[in-house]
C-alpha positions, 0 to 999 in steps of 0.5 A: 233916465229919459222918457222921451226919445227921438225916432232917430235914437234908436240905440238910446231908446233900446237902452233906456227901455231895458233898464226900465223893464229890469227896474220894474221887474225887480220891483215886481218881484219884491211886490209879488206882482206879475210882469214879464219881460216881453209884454213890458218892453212891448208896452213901451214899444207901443209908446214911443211908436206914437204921436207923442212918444212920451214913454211916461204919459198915460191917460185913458186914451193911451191905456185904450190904444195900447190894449184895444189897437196896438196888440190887435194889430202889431203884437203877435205872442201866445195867447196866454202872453197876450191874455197877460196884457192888461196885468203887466200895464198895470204894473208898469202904471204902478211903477211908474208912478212909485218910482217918480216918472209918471208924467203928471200931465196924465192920468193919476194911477186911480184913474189909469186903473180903472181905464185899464179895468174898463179896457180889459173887458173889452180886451177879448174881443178886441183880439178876436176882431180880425179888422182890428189886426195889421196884415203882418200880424195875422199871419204871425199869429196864425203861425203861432197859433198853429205851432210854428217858431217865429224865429226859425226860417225852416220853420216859416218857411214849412208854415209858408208851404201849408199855407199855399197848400191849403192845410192851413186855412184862412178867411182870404175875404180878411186877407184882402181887407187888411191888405187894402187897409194896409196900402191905403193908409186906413190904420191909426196915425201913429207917425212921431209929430215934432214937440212943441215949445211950452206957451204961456195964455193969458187969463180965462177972462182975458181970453173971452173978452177977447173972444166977444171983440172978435168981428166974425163972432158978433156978425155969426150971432147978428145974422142967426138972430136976424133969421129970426124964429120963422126963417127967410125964404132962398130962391130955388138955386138956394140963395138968400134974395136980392133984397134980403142979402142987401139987407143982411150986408148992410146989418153986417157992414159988410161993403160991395166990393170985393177984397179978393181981387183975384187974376182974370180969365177962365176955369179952362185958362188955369185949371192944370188939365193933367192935374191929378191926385195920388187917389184922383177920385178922393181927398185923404180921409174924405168922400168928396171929389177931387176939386182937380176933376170938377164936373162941368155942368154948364153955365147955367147948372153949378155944380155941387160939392158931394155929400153938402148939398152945398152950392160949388164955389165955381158959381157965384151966388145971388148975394153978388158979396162973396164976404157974405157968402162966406158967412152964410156958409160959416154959420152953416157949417158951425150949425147955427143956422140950416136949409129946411123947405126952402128956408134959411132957418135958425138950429134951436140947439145952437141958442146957448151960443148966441149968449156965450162968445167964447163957445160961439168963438170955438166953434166957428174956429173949427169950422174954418178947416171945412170952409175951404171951397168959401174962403178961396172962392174966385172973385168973378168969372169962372177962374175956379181952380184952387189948388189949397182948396183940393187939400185946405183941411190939412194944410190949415192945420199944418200951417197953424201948426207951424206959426205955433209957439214961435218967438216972433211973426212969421213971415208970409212968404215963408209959409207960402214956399212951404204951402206951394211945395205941399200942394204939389204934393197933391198933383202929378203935375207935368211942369215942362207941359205946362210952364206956363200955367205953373207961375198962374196956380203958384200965384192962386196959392198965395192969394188964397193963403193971404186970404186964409190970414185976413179972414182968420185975423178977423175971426182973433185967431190971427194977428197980421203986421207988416215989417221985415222978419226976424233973422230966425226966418232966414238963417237957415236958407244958407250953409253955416254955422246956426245957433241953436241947430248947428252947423248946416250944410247944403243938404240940410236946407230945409227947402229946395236951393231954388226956393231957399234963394228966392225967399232969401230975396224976398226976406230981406225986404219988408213984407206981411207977417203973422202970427196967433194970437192967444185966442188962435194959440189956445185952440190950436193948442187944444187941437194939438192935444186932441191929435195926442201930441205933446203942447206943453202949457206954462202953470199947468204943473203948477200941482205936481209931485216935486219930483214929476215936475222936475222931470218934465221940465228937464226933458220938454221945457226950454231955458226960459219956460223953465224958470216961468214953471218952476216960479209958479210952481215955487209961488203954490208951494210957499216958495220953498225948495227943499222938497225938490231937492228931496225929490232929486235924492230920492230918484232912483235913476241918476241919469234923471237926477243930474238932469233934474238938478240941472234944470233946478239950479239953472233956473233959480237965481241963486241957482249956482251958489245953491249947487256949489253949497251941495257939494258935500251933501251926502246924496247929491254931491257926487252929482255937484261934483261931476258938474263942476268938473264938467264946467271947469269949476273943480279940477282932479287936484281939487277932490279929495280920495273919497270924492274920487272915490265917488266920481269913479261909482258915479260915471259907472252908475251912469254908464250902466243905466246908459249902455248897460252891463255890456257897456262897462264890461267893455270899457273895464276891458279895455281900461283895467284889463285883468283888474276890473274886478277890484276896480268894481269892488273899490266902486261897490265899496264906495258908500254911493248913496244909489243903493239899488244902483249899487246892487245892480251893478253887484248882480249885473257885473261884477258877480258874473265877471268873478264867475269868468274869473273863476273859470278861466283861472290858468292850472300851473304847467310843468317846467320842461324837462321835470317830471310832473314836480311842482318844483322842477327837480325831476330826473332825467330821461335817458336817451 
């Protein structure tokens, strides 16, 4: 029993979903409590069209998205279906957690209750909200409530013509709104994100004395306190002084020249001129202008950023060091210091920072995604265009994403092909017009990009190296065979031929490297979670259910994470494995529990000797068996007539909670033709341990298949030439 599916899975989703409704309705029923079939399914609809796609994962956030996001805007029932929301997530929650499956990374059930009672308050008005709805919603639900059938296209097609005629009203202001936010992408981002591999972080404090050695955090710190309680005095364009920028560069160490050398020439020589963004007004999600359409206001008149305040970085500022321009933003933008009447002034509430290295740390890290227009910053002159800079605070993201959680540095180049093709994805760019400025921008992006690297390495967020990168770099850049992905073909590169050749050159040669160090691994892991993605930690289940842990692992854990969880979780536990085992017999679901005792016996030493020691054991051995004959450590000739007997319950079992009912009756139709109903008596006769398994398969198949039986039995003919007798001796007609 999965709780994580792939968007591609459909078909294994669908299944996996019908079994957990038909288990949590039956488990309702016994219990008196409410559930409904639809609302249950639509639950987990709900999240597995999500970020993280974990079926079994909830917390408060989860519990809030569902009741005050999802059935506003997607699910369109009877309102007093609707009203029943609340009730049957509860329910689900409860089961969940009774039968094994919660995730403990979550929420616990108390606290998943009392999120949902806070969200059922809230629930009424959440549904009234006409902004909180999608388009297609609205008129669904507008034809229910007016008495039209979904399902039916007379019916719709009726409901269409009411509307058009006027009988049916509606507010069209709400229409157009919905449709805008529809076509503008202005809903909850619930596109699937790819799962993250678990990561292993050094001790808390480890991480901060790490964060004390960071260089940007000691200069962030020296220049708010050499701004000092009364300020320094700006210039009327807003920049430090001559002599005071002199003085904060020497405090800083911060050296004249420039370590950006950047291609020469002027805005007008590399700014593409039919540059053009999708929204050439605005950057997604942002109100500031297009970089790509900088206003031109002269020589003397630097332009500036919207909405900042901020000076444009086509201008040079008055320091003459852009490291230092870059720090007065940075300590800007993390709110350590501000403009007040002409004044570089310190921001009292940010005075615990300055005794706290770790805080100060995180702080400028979240900067960094706001510092764009400063880190790629021309050298001199007015070269200005910075394609990354049009769309830095989503790239950075997607680029740290990436070097997140991989067994060796990445290579630069390798980021720098990805983060070129993005960036087009920001411009209509006529390429045969403007060739020739085409190697001009490509190779702004990758100065800028190794300058992303070098200010974030000395920020501790990055560790840059040098040397030729690791093959897993370049071993899917051609056709062939791949471990661990498969066979690949030209079409599953996973970039254009032309730039799969290229970096095939450039990766056999030496080149820089990157990676995230612990520090740069932890933030962006808090990032990740933040974004509602799954970004698994090594100890993190080191106090989970037995049978909570073993589940996680299964699914999201590789070989080697595995064993590291399961060792630290061992080590809590003094060491003893009966509990989980325990938990593996007590699962309901036997899909789930081979895949437990998979991972359990692969990752302990003795892990095969313990599975083949289990072979007779009264609720696992049925699943040791199937193991040994699937690896070839058991043959048929090696079973005996019960374990025959077993392995036959324990493949149907199986199938039912993978295909259903609907998947045995086809394949006991194919294989046992008019015997399939003693071929599932001698399964129910069995003496499975999976009882509820067991009666599932009783009330699902074989009572209906008896029942089919019964109808179709054949009433005996007369013999030809009888006369109605049973026996055929009945006389004669006479001619």
């Amino acid at each position: 029993m999965r709780t994580h599916f792939d968007p591609e899975e459909a078909e294994e989703f669908e299944s996996a979903k019908d079994l957990l409704v038909r288990r949590c309705l039956a488990w309702a029923d016994e219990r008196g409590t409410r559930a409904d079939e639809a609302m249950l399914a639509a639950v987990l609809d709900a999240r597995h069209r999500s970020r993280d796609g974990r079926l079994a994962y909830w917390d408060t956030r989860q519990v809030r998205r569902f009741l005050l996001e999802w059935i506003p805007r997607h699910l369109a029932a009877e309102r007093e279906t609707l009203a029943s929301a609340p009730e049957n997530l509860l329910t689900l929650l409860r089961y969940l957690t009774a039968s094994g499956l919660r995730d403990p990374r979550g929420a616990s059930l108390a606290e998943l209750e009392a999120a949902v009672a806070e969200a059922e308050a809230e629930f009424p008005a959440a549904l009234a909200d006409p902004a909180r709805q999608g388009i297609g919603r609205l008129w669904a639900q507008t034809a229910l409530d007016n008495g039209f059938v979904l399902d039916d296209e007379e019916d719709m097609a009726r409901f269409q013509h009411d509307v058009s005629s006027g009988r049916i009203q509606f507010d069209a202001d709400v229409v157009e709104a919905l449709l805008q936010a529809e076509f503008g992408g202005a809903g909850p981002d619930d596109d699937r994100a790819f799962s993250q591999c678990p990561i292993a972080l050094p001790t808390a404090a480890e991480l901060a004395a790490d964060a004390a050695r960071s260089e940007i955090v000691r200069q962030l710190t020296a220049l708010t306190g050499w701004v000092g309680k009364d300020g320094r005095p700006l210039t009327k364009a807003g920049d430090l002084r001559a002599a005071d920028a002199r003085e904060l560069a020497e405090l800083l160490d911060i050296g004249e020249p420039d370590q950006r050398a950047r291609t020469s020439g002027t805005r007008e020589a590399t700014e593409p001129p039919n540059a053009q963004k999708r929204n050439p007004e605005a950057l997604p999600g942002t109100g500031e202008r297009d970089p790509a359409r900088p206003t031109d206001t002269g020589e003397g008149d630097p332009a500036h950023l919207p909405g900042t305040g901020e000076r444009d970085q086509w201008a040079r500022g008055s320091t003459e060091t852009p490291r230092l321009d870059l720090l007065l933003a940075w300590a800007k933008k993390a709110g350590l210091v501000r403009v007040l009447k002409g004044r570089l002034v310190p921001v009292a509430k940010a005075a615990p920072l300055l005794h706290d290295p770790e805080a100060l740390w995180r702080r400028a890290f979240e900067a960094v995604f706001e510092l764009g227009a400063a880190i790629c910053a021309p050298a001199s002159g007015r070269v200005g265009f910075s394609m990354l800079v049009t769309a830095f605070d989503e790239l950075l993201p997607d680029v740290l994403n990436t070097m997140y959680s991989l067994p060796a540095p990445i290579p630069v180049a390798r980021l720098q092909e990805t983060v070129w093709l993005a960036c087009q994805e920001y411009f209509l760019l006529d390429f045969a017009e403007n060739g020739s400025r085409q190697d001009v921008w490509r190779r702004r992006v990758d100065e800028d990009l190794l300058v992303v690297f070098d200010v974030l390495s000395r920020l501790g967020a990055v560790e840059a190296s040098h040397g030729v990168p690791d093959e897993l770099y370049s071993s899917d850049l051609r056709p062939g065979f791949v471990e661990g992905i498969g066979e690949l073909t030209q079409d599953d590169l996973p970039l254009p031929p032309e730039a799969c050749a290229r970096l095939l050159t450039r990766l056999a040669e030496p080149g820089p490297l990157v990676s995230l160090t612990p520090l740069g691994t932890r933030a962006v892991r808090e990032r990740l979670l933040a974004d509602g993605r799954d970004a698994p930690l090594i100890g993190e289940l080191a106090d989970a259910e037995a049978g909570e842990l073993l589940g996680v692992i299964a699914q999201h854990y590789t070989q080697e994470t595995a064993v590291a969880e399961l060792e630290g979780w061992l080590a809590a536990h003094g060491g003893d494995i009966e509990p989980l085992l325990d938990a593996i017999r007590a699962c309901p679901f036997r899909t789930r529990a081979s895949a437990m005792l998979s991972a359990l016996t692969e990752s302990l030493p003795d892990g095969r000797s313990m599975r083949a020691r289990l072979r007779h054991d009264p609720a696992l051995g049925s699943l040791v068996l199937t193991a040994l004959l699937e690896e070839g450590e058991l043959g048929p000739e090696d079973l005996t007539a019960r374990e025959h007997s077993l392995l036959l319950a324990e493949g149907m079992i199986i199938l039912l909670e993978l295909g259903g009912p609907e998947a045995i009756v086809e394949q006991l139709r194919e294989s046992a033709g008019r015997d399939a109903p003693e071929f599932v008596a001698e399964v129910l006769d069995s003496g499975h341990p999976a009882r509820e398994a067991l009666e599932e398969l009783r009330v699902l198949v074989y009572e209906p298949m008896l029942a089919r039986s019964a109808r179709l039995r054949l009433v005996p003919s007369p013999a030809p030439g009888s006369r109605g007798r049973a026996n055929g001796r009945g006389g004669k007609r006479r001619r």
